[in-house]
DOVODREN-977391 format. One line per 2 residues: number of its first residue (from 1); their letters; for each residue x negated, y, z of C-alpha. Coordinates in nm, 2 decimals. Each point is the difference from the previous one (the first is absolute). Layout:
NUM> a> X,Y,Z  ...
***
This chain:
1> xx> 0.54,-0.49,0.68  -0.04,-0.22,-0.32
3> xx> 0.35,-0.10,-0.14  -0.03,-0.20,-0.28
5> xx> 0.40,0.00,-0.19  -0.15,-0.23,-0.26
7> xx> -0.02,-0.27,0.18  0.15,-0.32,-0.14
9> xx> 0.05,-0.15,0.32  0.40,-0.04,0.03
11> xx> 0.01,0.00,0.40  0.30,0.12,0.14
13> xx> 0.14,0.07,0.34  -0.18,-0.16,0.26
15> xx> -0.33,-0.01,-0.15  -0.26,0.29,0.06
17> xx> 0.17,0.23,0.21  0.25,-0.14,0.24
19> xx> 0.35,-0.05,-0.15  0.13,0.28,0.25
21> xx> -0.24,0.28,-0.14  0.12,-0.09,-0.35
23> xx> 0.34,0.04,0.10  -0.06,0.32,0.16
25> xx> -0.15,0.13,-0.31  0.29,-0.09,-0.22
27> xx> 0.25,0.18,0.23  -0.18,0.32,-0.01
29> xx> -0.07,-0.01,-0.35  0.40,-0.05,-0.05
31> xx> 0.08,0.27,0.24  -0.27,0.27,-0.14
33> xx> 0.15,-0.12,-0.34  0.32,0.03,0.09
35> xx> -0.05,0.35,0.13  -0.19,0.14,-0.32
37> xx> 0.22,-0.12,-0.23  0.35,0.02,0.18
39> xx> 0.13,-0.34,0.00  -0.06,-0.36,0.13
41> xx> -0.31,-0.17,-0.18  -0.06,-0.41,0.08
43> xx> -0.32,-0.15,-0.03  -0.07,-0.32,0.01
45> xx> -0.27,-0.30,-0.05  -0.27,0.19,0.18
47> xx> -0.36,-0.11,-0.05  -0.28,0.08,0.27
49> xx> -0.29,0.13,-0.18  -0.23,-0.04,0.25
51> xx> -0.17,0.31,0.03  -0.26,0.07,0.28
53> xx> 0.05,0.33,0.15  0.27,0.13,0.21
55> xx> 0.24,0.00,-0.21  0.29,-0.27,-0.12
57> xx> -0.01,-0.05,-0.39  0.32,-0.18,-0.16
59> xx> 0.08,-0.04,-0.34  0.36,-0.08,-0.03
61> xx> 0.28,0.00,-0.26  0.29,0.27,-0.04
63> xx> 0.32,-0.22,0.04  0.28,0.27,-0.06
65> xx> -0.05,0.37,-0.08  0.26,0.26,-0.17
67> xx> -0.35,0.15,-0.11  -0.25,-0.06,-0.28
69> xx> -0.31,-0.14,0.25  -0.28,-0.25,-0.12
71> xx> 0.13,-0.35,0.05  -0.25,-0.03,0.29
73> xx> -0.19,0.20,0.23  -0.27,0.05,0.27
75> xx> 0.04,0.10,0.34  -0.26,0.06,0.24
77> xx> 0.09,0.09,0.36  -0.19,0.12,0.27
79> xx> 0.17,-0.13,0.32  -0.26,0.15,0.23
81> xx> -0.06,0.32,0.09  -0.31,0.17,-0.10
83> xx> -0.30,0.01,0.27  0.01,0.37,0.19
85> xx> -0.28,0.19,-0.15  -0.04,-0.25,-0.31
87> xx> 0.16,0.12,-0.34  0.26,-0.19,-0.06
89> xx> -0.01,-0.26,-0.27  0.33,0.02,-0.06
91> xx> 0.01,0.37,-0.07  -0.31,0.04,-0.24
93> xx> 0.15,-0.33,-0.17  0.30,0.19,-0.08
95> xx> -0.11,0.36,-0.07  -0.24,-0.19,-0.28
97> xx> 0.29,-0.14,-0.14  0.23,0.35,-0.01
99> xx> -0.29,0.17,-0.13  -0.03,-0.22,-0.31
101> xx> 0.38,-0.04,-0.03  0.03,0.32,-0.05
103> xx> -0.23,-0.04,-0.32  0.10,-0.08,-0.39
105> xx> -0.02,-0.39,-0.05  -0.31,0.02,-0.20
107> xx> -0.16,0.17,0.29  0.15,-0.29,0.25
109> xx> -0.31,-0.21,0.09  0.20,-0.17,0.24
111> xx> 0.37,-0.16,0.06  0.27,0.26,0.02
113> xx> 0.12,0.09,0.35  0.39,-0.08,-0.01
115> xx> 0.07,0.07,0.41  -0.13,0.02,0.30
117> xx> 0.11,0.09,0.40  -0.24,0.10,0.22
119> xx> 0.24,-0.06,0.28  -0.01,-0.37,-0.11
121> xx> -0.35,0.04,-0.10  0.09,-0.19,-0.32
123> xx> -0.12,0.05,-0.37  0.21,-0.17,-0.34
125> xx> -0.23,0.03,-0.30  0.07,-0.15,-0.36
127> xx> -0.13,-0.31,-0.06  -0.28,-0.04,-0.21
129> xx> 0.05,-0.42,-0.04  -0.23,-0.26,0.01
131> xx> -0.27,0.20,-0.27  -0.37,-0.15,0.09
133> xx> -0.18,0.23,0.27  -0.38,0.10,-0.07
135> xx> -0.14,-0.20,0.23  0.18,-0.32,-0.18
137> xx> -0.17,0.13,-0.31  -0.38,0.05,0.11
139> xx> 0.08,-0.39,0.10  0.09,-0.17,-0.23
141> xx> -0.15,-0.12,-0.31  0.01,0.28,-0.30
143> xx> -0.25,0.24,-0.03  0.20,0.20,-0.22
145> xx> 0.27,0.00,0.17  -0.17,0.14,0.31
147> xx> -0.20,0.26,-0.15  0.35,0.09,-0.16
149> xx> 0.16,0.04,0.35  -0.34,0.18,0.16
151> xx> 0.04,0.29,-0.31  0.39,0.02,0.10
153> xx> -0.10,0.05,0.36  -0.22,0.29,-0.05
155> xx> 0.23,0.17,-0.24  0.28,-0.04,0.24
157> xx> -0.26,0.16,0.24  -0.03,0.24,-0.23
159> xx> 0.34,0.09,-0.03  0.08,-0.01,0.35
161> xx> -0.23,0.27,0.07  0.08,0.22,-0.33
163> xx> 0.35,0.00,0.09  -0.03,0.07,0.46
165> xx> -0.34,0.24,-0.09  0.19,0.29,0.12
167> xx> 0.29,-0.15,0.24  -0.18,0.00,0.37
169> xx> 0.21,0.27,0.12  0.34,-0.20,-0.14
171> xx> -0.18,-0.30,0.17  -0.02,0.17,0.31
173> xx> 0.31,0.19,0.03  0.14,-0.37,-0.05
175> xx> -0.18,-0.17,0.30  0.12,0.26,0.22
177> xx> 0.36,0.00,-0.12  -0.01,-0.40,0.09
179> xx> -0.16,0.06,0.36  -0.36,-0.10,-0.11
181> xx> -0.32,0.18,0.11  -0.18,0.19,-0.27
183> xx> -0.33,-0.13,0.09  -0.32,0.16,-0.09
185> xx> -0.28,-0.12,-0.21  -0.11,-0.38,0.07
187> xx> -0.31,0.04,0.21  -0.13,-0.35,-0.09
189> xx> -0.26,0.05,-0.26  -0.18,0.31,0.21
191> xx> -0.01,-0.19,0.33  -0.14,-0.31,-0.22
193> xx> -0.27,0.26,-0.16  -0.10,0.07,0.29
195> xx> -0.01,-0.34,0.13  -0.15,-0.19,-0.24
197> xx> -0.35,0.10,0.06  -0.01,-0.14,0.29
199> xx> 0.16,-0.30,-0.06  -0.28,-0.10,-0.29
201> xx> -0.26,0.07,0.18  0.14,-0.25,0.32
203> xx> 0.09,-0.26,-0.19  -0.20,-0.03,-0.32
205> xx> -0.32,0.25,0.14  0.07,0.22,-0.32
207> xx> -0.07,0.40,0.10  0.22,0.28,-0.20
209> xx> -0.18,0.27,-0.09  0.13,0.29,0.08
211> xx> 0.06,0.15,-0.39  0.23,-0.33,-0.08
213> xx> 0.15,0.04,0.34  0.10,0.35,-0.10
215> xx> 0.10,-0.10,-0.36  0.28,-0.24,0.20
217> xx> 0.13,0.24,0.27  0.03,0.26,-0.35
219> xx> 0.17,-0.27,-0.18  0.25,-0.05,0.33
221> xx> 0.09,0.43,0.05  0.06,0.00,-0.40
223> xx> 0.26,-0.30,0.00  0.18,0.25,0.24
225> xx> -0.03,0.25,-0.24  0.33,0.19,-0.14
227> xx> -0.12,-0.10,-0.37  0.12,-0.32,-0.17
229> xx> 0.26,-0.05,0.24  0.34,-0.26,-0.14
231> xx> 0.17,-0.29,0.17  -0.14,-0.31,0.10
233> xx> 0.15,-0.35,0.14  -0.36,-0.04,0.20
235> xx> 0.07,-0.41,0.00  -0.14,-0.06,-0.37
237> xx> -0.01,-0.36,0.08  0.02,-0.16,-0.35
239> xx> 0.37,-0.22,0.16  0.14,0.35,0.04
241> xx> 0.05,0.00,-0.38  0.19,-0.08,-0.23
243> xx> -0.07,-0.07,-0.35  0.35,0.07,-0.22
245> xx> 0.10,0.06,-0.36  -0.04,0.34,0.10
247> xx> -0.31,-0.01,0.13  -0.15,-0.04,0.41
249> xx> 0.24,0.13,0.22  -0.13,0.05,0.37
251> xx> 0.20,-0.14,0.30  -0.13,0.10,0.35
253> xx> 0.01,0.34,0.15  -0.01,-0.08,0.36
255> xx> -0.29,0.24,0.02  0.05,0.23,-0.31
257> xx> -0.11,0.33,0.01  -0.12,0.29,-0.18
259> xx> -0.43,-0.02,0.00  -0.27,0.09,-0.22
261> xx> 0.05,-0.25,-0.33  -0.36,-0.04,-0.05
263> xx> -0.01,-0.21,0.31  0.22,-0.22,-0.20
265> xx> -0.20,0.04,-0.34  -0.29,-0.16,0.22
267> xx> 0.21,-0.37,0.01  -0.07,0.03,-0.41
269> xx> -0.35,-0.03,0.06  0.03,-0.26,0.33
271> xx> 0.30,-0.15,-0.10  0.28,-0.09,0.34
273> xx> -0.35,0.06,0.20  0.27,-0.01,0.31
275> xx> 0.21,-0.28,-0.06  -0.08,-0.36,0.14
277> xx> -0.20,-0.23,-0.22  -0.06,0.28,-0.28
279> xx> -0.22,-0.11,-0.23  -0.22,0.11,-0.35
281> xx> 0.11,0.12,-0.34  -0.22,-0.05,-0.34
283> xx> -0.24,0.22,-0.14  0.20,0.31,-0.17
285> xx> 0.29,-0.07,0.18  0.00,0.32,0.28
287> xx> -0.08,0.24,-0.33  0.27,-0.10,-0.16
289> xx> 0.26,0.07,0.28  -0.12,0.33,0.09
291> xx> 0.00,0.10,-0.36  0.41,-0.14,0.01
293> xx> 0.02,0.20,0.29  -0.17,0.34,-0.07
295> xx> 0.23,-0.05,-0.32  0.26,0.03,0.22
297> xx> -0.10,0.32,0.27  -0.24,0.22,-0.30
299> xx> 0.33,0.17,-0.05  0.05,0.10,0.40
301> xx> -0.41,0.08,0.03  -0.16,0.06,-0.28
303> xx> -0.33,0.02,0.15  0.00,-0.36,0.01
305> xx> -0.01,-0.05,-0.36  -0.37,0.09,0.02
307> xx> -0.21,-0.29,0.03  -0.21,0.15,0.22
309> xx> 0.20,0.15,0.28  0.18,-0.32,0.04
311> xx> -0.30,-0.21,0.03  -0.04,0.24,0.27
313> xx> 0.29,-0.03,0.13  0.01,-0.38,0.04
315> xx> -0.35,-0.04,0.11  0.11,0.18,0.33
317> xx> 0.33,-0.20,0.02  -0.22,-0.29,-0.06
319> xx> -0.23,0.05,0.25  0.25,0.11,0.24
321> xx> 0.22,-0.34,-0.06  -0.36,-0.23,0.04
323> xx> -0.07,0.18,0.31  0.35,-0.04,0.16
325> xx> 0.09,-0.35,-0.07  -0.34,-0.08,0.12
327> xx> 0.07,0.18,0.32  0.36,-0.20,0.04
329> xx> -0.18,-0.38,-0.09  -0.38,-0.01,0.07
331> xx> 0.08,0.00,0.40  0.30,-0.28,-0.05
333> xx> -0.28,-0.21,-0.20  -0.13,-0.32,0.22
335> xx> -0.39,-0.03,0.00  -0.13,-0.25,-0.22
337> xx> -0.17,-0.09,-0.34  0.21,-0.24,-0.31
339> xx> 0.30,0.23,-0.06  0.18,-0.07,-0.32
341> xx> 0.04,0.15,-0.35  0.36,0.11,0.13
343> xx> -0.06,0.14,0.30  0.03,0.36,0.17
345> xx> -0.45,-0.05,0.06  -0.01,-0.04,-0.43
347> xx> 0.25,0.28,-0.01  -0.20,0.27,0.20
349> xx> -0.31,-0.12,-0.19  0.13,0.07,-0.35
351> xx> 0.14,0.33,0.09  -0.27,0.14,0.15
353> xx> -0.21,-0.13,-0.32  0.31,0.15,-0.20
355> xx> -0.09,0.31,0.23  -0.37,0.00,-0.07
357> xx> 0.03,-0.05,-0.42  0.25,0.29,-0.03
359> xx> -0.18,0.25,0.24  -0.30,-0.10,-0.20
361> xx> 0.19,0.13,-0.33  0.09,0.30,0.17
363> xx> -0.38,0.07,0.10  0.05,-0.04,0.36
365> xx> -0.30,-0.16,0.08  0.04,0.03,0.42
367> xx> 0.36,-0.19,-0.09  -0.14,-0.26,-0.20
369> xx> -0.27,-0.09,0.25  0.17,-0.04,0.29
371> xx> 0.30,-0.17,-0.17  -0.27,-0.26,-0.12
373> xx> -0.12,-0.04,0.34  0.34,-0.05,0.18
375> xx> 0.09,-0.27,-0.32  -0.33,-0.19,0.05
377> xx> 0.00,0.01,0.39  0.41,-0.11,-0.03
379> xx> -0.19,-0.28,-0.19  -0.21,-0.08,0.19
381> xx> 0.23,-0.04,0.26  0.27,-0.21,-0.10
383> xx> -0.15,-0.15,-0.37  -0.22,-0.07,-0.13
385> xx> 0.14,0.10,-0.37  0.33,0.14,0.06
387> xx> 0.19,0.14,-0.29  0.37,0.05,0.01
389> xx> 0.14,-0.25,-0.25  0.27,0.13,-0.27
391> xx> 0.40,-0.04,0.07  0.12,-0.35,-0.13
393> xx> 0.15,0.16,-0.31  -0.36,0.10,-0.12
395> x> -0.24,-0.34,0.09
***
């Protein structure tokens, strides 16, 4: 779910979710309020924020309380119950939140948890106001601005993972206190490994050899590793973010969990690779954030503070993030040449070229080659000439 609590859009009830789902998540944010803190606590002027998952996200205003709240706050209530056999949004949304909650401030990369029911299935948070999110920053018109807010983001990411590296067992023991299956490791990126081959050689006539098909399915069993493991929201969607005085603050946690962080490292490198409509940074620009970020998790893993075993590192997570967005958009793509400088065809083409110049820095020659020949047949396909263009904030 992207829920963007920046927005400057001052819709109220009625607008966005139906006035009746609003309502409903006012009442259980009261009643889960009332019951933490002992005593009848009115909100009023409730805003729909319009998020797009399953939950219902109000901000709204604390009218009377005998306590020292914020003067406003944001509910988000899950009026469904979660799909038998699914985990449950509502679960991993709030164990994310305990989990950091339970941290110093300084160490908070996200709004503090206040309440929360999971017989209502409700959440109150503090409200972080009307602060810019990322994504308004990569579009608008200052470059320094944006390159200001990218640097935040990956020393946020940074943090986050310095301060959860050794809290998966709290994290679990959390989910199953709330009901919520402790699933196991995300089997996405191996069954893409070993998809992907396939899929190139279908579509675009591109064989894999077999060494850079076994340099993938390595990079896929290491992101299941033990090592490097921390906290991470999964949706790094550039309107999941928050850019305050204090720094980015991440919002969504629908699908938090505890993984590998050098999957996460690899969105330095692609930046929002998953998101819709993510586009290109400048030159420079994915060094600098994963020097803010190893500044940030050198002190949890020191191995990472050598040059060289990081570039490691991210050329797997790289490779392994190329390969598995490929595998979720290439089939979705409708046949046909003239796609723009914007779209998901330029996207895949300049990371797969991305792919090919850094495994040609790292020597791996078999890497390099096919990357080249997946870019130019992606070309081919749907250019000629595609190049993703920069974000707004950077033209």
């Amino acid at each position: 779910m992207t829920v963007d609590t920046s927005s400057a859009d001052d819709s109220t009830v009625g607008a966005g979710a139906e006035a009746f789902a609003v309502e409903a998540a006012v009442a259980a944010g009261e009643s889960v309020l009332a019951r933490r803190f002992g005593s009848a606590i009115t909100l009023v002027d409730p805003e729909d924020l319009a998020g797009t998952g399953p939950a219902t996200v109000v901000r709204a205003r604390v009218a009377s309380s005998p306590f020292s709240l914020p003067k406003t706050l944001v509910i988000k209530h899950y009026p469904l119950p979660p799909t038998p056999g699914e985990s449950d949004p509502f679960a991993q949304e709030a164990v994310s939140y305990q989990l950091f909650t339970a941290l110093a401030p300084d160490e908070r990369m996200c709004p503090e948890l206040l309440a929360h029911d999971a017989r209502h299935r409700v959440l109150v948070l503090d409200d972080l106001g009307r602060a810019p999110t990322l994504r308004d920053k990569l579009w608008s018109a200052e470059a320094r601005a944006a390159e200001r807010a990218l640097i935040s983001w990956a020393r946020s990411l940074g943090r986050l993972h310095a301060s959860t590296a050794s809290r998966e067992a709290d994290f679990n023991a959390l989910l199953r206190r709330l009901g919520g299956p402790v699933k196991g490791e995300d089997t996405t990126p191996v069954v893409a490994c070993a998809q992907v081959p396939a899929m190139l050689e279908e579509i675009l006539g591109v064989p894999t050899p077999d060494s850079v098909r076994q340099r993938a399915e390595s990079s896929a069993e290491n992101a299941r590793s033990a090592s490097y493991r921390a906290f991470s929201p999964i949706d790094l969607a550039p309107d999941n973010n928050l850019v305050t005085s204090s720094g980015v603050r991440f919002l969504d946690f629908e699908r938090g969990r505890v993984r590998n962080a050098l999957v996460d490292a690899a969105y330095l490198r692609l930046p929002f690779a998953s998101s819709r409509n993510a586009l290109a940074l400048p030159a420079g620009m994915s060094e600098a954030m994963i020097a803010a970020w190893r500044a940030e998790v050198a002190g949890v893993w020191p191995a990472l503070a050598d040059d060289y075993v990081l570039a490691d590192y991210l050329m797997d997570s790289q490779l392994l993030l190329v390969w598995t967005v490929t595998w979720e958009m290439l089939p979705r793509l409708k046949p046909g040449r003239g796609a723009g400088q914007t779209s998901t065809q330029a996207a895949l083409v300049t990371w797969w070229r991305e792919l090919a110049k850094h495994a040609t820095r790292a020597k791996l020659d078999d890497v390099a080659e096919h990357s080249n020949a997946v870019s130019a047949a992606l070309d081919d396909r749907y250019g000629p000439g595609l190049d993703l263009a920069l974000y707004p904030a950077f033209r």
